[in-house]
MIZA-137411 format. One record per residue (C-alpha): residue number from 1; residue in three letters; x, y, z. Coordinates in Angstrom, 3 decimals, always signed. Example, Ala and Ser with C-alpha at 12.3 -4.5 7.8 and 13.67 -1.06 7.14 Angstrom:
! MIZA-137411
<rec><mivo>1</mivo><sepa>ALA</sepa><east>+12.300</east><north>-4.500</north><up>+7.800</up></rec>
<rec><mivo>2</mivo><sepa>SER</sepa><east>+13.670</east><north>-1.060</north><up>+7.140</up></rec>
END
This chain:
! MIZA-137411
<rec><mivo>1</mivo><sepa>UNK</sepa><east>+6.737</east><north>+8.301</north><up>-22.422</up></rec>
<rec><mivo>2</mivo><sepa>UNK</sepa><east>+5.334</east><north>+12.088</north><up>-22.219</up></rec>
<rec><mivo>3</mivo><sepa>UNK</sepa><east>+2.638</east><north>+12.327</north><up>-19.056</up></rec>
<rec><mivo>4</mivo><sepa>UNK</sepa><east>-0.129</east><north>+12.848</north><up>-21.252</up></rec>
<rec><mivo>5</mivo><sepa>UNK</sepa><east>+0.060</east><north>+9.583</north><up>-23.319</up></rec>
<rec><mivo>6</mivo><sepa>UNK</sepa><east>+0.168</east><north>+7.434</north><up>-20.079</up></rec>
<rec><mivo>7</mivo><sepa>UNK</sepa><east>-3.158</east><north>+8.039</north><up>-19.077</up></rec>
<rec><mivo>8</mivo><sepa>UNK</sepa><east>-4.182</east><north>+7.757</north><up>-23.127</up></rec>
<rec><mivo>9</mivo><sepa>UNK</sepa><east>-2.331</east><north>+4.361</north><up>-23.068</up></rec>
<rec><mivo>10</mivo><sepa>UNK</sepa><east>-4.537</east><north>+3.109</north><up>-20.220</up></rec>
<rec><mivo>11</mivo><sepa>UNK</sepa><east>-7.592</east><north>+4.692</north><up>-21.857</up></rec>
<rec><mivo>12</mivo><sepa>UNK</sepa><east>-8.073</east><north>+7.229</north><up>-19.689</up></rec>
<rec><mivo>13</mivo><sepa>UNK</sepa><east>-9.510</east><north>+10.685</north><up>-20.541</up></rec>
<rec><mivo>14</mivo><sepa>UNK</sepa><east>-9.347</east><north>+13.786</north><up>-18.595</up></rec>
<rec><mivo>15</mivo><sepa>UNK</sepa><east>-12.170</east><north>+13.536</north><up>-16.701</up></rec>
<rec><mivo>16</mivo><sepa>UNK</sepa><east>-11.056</east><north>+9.858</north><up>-15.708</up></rec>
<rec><mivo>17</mivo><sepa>UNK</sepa><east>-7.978</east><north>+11.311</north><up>-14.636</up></rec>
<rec><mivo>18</mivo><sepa>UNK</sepa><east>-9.996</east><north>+14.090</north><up>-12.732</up></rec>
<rec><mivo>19</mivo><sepa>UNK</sepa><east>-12.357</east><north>+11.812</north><up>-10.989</up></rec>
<rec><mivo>20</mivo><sepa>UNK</sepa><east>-8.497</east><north>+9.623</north><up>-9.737</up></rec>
<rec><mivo>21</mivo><sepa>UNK</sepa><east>-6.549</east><north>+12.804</north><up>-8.610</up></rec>
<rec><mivo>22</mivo><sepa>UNK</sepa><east>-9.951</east><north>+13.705</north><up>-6.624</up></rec>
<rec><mivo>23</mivo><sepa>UNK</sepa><east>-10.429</east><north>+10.271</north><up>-5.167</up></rec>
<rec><mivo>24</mivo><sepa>UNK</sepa><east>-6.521</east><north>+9.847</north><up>-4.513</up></rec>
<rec><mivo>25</mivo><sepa>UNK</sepa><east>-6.494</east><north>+13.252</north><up>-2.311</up></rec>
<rec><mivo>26</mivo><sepa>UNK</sepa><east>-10.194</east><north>+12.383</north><up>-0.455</up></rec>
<rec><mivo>27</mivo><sepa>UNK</sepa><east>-11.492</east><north>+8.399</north><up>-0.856</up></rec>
<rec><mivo>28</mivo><sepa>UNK</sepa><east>-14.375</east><north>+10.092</north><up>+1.206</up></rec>
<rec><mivo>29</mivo><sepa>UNK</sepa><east>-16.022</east><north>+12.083</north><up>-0.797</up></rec>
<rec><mivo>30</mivo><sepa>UNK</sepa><east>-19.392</east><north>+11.505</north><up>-1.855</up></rec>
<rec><mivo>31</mivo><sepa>UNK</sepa><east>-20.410</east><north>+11.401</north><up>-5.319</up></rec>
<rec><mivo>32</mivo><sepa>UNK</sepa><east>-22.523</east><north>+14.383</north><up>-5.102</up></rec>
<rec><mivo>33</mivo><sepa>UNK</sepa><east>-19.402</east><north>+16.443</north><up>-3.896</up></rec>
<rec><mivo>34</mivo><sepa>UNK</sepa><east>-16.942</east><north>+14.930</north><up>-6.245</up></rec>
<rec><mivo>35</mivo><sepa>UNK</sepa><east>-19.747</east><north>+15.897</north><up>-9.093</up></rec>
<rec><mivo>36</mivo><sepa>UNK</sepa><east>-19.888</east><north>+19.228</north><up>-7.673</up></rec>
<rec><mivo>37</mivo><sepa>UNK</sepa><east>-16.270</east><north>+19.985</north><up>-7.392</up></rec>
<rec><mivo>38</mivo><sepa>UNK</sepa><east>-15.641</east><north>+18.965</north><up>-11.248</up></rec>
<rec><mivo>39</mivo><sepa>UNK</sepa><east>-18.618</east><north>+20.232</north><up>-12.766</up></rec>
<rec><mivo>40</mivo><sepa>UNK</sepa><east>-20.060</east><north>+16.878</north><up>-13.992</up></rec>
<rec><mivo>41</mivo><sepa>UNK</sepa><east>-23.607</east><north>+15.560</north><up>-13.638</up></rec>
<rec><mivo>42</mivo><sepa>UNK</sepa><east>-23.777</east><north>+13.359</north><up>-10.539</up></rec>
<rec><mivo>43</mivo><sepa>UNK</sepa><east>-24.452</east><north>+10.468</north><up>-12.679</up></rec>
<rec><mivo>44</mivo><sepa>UNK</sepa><east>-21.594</east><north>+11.123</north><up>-14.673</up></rec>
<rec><mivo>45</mivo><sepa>UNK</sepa><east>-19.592</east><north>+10.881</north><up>-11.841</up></rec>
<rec><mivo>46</mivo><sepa>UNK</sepa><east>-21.242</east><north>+7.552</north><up>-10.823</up></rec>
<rec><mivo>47</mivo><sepa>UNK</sepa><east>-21.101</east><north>+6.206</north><up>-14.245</up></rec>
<rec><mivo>48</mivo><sepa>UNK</sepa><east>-17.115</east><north>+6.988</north><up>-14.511</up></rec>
<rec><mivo>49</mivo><sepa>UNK</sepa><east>-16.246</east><north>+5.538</north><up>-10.577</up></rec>
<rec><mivo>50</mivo><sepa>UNK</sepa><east>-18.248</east><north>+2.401</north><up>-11.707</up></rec>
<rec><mivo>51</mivo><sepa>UNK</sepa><east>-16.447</east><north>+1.599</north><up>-15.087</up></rec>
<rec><mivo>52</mivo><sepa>UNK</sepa><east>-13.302</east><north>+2.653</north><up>-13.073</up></rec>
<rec><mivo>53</mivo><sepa>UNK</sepa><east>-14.171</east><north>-0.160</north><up>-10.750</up></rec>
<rec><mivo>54</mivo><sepa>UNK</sepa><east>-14.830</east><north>-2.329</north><up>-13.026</up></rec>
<rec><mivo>55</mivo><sepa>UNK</sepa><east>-11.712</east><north>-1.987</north><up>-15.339</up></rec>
<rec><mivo>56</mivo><sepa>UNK</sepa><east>-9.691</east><north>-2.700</north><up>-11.980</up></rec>
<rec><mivo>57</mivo><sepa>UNK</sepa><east>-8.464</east><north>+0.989</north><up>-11.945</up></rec>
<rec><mivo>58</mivo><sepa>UNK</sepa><east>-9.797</east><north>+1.434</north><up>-8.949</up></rec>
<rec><mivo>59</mivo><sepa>UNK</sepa><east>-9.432</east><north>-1.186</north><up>-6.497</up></rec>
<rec><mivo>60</mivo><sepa>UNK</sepa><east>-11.146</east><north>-0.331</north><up>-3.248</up></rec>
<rec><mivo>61</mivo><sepa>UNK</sepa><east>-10.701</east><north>+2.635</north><up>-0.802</up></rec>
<rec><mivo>62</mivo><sepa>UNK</sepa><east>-8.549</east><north>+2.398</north><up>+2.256</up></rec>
<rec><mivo>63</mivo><sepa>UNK</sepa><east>-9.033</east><north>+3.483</north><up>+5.964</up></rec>
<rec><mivo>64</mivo><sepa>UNK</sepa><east>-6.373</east><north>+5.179</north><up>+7.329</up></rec>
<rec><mivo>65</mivo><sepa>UNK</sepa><east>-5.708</east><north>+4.212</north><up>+10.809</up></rec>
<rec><mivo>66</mivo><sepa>UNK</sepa><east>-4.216</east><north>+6.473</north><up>+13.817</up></rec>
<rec><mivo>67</mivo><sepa>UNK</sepa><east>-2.102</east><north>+3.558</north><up>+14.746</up></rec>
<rec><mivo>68</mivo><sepa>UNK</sepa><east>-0.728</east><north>+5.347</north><up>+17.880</up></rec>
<rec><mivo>69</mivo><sepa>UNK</sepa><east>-4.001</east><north>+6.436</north><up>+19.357</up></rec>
<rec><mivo>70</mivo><sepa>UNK</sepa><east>-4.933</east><north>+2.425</north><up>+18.995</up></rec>
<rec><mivo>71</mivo><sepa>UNK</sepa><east>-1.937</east><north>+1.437</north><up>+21.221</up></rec>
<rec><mivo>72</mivo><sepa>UNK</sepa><east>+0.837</east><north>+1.320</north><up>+17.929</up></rec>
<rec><mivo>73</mivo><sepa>UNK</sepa><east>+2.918</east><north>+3.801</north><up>+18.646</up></rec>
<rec><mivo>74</mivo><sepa>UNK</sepa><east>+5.965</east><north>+1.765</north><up>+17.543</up></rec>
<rec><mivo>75</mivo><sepa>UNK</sepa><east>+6.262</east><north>+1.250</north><up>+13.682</up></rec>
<rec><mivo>76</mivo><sepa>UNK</sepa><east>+9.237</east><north>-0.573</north><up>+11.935</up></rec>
<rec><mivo>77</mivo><sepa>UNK</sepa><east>+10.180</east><north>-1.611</north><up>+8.486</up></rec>
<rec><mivo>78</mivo><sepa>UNK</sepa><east>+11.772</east><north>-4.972</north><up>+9.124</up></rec>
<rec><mivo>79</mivo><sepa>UNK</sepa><east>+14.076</east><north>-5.958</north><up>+5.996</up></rec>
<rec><mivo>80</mivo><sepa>UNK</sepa><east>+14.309</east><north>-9.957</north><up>+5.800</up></rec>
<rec><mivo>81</mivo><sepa>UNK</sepa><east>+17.246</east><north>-11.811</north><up>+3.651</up></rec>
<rec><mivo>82</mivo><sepa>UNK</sepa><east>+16.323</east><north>-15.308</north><up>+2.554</up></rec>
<rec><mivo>83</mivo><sepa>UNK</sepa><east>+18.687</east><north>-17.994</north><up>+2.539</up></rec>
<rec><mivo>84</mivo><sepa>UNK</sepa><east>+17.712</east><north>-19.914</north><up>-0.144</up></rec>
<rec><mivo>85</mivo><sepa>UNK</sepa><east>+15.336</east><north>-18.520</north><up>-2.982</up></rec>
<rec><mivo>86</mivo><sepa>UNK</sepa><east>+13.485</east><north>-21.433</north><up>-3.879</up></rec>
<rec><mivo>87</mivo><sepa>UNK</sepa><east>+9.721</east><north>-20.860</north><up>-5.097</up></rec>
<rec><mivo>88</mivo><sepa>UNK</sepa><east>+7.668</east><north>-22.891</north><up>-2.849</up></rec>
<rec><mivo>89</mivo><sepa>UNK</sepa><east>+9.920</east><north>-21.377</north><up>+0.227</up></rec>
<rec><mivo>90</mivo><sepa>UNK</sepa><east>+9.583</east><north>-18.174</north><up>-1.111</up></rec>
<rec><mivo>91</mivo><sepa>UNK</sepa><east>+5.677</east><north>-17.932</north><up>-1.541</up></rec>
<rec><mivo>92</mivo><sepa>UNK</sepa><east>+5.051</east><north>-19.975</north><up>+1.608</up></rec>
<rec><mivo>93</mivo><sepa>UNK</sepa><east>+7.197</east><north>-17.435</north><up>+3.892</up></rec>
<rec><mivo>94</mivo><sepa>UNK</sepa><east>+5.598</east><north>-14.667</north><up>+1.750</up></rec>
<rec><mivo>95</mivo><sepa>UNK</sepa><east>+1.911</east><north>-16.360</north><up>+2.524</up></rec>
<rec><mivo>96</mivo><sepa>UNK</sepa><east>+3.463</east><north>-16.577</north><up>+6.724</up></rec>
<rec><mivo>97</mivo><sepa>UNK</sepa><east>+4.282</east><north>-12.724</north><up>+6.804</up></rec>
<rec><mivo>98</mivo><sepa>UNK</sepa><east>+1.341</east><north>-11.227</north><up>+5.650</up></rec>
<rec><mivo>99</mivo><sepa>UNK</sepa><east>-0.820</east><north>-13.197</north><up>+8.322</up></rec>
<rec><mivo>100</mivo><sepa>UNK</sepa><east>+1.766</east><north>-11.943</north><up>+11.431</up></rec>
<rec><mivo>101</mivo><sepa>UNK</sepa><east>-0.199</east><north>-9.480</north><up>+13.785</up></rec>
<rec><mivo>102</mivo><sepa>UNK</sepa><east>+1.400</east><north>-6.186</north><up>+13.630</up></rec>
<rec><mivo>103</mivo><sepa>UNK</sepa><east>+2.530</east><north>-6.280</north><up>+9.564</up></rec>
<rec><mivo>104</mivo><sepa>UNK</sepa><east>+0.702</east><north>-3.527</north><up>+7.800</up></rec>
<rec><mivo>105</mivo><sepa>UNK</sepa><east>+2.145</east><north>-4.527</north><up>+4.535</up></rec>
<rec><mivo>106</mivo><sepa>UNK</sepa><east>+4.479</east><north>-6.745</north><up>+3.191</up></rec>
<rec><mivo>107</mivo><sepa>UNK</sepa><east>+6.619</east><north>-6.213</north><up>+0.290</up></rec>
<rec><mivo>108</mivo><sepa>UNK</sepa><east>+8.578</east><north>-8.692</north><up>-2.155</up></rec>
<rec><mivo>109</mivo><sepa>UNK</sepa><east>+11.591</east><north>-6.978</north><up>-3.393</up></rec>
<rec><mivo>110</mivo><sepa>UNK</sepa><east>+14.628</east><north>-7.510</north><up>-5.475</up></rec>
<rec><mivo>111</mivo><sepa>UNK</sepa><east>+18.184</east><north>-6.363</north><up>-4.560</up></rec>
<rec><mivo>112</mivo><sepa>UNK</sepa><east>+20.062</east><north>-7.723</north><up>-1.088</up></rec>
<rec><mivo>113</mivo><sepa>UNK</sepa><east>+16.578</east><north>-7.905</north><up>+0.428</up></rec>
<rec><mivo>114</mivo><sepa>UNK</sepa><east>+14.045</east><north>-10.276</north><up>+0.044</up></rec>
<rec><mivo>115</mivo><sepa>UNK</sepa><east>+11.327</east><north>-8.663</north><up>+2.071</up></rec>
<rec><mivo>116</mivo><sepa>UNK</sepa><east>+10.252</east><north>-5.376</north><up>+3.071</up></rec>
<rec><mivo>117</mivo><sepa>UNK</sepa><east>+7.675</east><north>-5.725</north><up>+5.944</up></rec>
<rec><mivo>118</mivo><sepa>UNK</sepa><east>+6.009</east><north>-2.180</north><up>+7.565</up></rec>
<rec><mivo>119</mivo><sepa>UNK</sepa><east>+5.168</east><north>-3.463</north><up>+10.726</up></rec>
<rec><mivo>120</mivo><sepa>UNK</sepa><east>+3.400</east><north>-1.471</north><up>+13.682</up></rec>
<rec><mivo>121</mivo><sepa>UNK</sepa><east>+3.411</east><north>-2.777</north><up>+17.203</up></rec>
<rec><mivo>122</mivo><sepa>UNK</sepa><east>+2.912</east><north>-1.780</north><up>+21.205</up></rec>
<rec><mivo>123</mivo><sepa>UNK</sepa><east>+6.225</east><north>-1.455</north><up>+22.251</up></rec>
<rec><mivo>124</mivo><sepa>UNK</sepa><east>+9.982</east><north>-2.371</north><up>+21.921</up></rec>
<rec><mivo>125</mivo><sepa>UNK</sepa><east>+9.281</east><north>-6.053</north><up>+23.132</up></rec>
<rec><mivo>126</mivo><sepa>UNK</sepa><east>+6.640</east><north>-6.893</north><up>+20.966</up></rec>
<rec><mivo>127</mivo><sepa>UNK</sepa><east>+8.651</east><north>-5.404</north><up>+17.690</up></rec>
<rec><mivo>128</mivo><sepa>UNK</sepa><east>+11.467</east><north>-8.090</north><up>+19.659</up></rec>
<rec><mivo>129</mivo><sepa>UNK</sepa><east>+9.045</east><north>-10.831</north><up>+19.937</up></rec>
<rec><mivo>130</mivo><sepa>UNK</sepa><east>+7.198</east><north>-10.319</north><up>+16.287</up></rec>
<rec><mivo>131</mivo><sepa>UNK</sepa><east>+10.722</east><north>-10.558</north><up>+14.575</up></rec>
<rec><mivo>132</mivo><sepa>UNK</sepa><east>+12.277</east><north>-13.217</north><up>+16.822</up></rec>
<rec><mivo>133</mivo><sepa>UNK</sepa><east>+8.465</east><north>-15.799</north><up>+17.507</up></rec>
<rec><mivo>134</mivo><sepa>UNK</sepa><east>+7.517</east><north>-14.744</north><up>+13.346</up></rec>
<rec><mivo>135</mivo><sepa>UNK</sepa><east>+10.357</east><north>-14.086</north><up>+11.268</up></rec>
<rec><mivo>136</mivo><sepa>UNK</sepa><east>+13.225</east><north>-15.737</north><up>+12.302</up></rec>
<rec><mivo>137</mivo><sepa>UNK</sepa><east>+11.699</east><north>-19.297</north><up>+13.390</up></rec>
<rec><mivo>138</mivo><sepa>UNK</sepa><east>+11.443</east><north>-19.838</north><up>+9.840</up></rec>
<rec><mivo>139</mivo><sepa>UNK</sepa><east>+14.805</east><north>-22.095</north><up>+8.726</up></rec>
<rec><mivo>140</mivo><sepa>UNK</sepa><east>+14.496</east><north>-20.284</north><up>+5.037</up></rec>
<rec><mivo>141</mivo><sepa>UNK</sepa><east>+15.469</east><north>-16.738</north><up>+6.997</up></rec>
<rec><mivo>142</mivo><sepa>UNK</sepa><east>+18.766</east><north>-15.887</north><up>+6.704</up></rec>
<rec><mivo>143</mivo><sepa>UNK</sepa><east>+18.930</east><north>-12.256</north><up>+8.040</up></rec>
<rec><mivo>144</mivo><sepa>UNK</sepa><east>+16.624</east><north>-9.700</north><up>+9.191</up></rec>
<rec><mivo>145</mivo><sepa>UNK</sepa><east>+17.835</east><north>-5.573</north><up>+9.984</up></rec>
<rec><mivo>146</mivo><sepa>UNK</sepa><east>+14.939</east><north>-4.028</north><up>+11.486</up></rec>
<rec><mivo>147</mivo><sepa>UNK</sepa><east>+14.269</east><north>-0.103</north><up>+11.192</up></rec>
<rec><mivo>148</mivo><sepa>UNK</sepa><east>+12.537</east><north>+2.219</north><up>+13.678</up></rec>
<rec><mivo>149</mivo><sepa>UNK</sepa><east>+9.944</east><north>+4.564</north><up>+11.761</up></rec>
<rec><mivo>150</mivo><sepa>UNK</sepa><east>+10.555</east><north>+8.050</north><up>+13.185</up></rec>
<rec><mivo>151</mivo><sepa>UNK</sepa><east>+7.337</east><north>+9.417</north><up>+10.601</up></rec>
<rec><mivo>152</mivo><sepa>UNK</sepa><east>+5.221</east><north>+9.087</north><up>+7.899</up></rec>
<rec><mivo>153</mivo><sepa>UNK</sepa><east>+3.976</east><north>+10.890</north><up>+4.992</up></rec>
<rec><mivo>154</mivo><sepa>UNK</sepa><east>+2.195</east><north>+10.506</north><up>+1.774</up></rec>
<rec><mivo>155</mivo><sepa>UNK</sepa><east>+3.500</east><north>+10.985</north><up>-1.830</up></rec>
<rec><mivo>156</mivo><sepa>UNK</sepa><east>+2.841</east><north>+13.129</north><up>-4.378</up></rec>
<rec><mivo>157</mivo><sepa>UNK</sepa><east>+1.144</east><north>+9.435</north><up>-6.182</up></rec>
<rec><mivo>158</mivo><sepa>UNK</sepa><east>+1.799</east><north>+8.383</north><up>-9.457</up></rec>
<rec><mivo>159</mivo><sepa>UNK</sepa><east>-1.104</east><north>+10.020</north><up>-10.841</up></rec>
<rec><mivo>160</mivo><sepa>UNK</sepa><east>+1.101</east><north>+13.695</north><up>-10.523</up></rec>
<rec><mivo>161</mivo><sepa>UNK</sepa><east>+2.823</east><north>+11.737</north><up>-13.554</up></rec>
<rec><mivo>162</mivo><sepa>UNK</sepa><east>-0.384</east><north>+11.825</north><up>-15.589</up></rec>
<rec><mivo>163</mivo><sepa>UNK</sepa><east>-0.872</east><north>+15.717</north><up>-15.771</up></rec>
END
């Protein structure tokens, strides 16, 4: 599907897509500067974050955390094989992991994985203890491979798609 008839099929317009790449890059700015810096009427701007909002295009704005300055300087993706793939074990472990201290996010994924889980902790005995006292206790856990996170950055987005 050609970039421009993405957007279209979502019913997005230009200035939608505008107001997205604006927000994407700075969730912070207000709407008098986002108005400003496209050249729309500051209720413009408020009417199009609203709709936004309330078509579910827009689903909240995020604080980004300096995880090491807080006393996380240790982040880990922690890759979890399941045993057996039964439903109710599934969405009960996948309920367990997201409430474990220290898991940033928690992803459901197909291949030899089950579980993806971005996890930021203290030191080399907590990322120990999380996986060992969180992960493993539960019988449905097969395997789990855990991967130090040397850095971090941020994507181009999808919305570089819908240019």
């Amino acid at each position: 599907m050609p970039k421009t008839q993405a957007g279209a099929q979502a019913g997005l317009d230009e200035t939608d897509l505008a107001v997205l790449r604006a927000l994407a890059l700075d969730a912070d700015l207000t709407n008098k500067a986002l108005a400003a810096r496209l050249g729309l009427a500051e209720s413009t701007c408020a009417y199009r974050i609203r709709a936004l909002r309330d078509r579910g295009i827009i689903r909240g704005s995020r604080v980004q955390l300096a995880l090491d300055i807080l006393g996380f300087p240790i982040q880990a993706v922690i890759k979890v094989r399941l045993g057996s793939h039964d439903r109710d074990h599934v969405n009960r472990l996948y309920a367990d992991l997201i409430r474990v201290p220290g898991v940033l996010q928690a992803l459901h994924v197909a291949g030899e994985d089950d579980f993806h889980l971005y996890v930021a902790v203290e030191s080399p005995q907590a990322l120990r203890d999380l996986v060992l006292d969180h992960i493993t206790v539960h019988r449905v856990v097969r395997q789990t491979q855990t991967q130090l996170v040397f850095e971090t950055r941020d994507g181009a987005g999808a919305l570089a798609r819908l240019t």
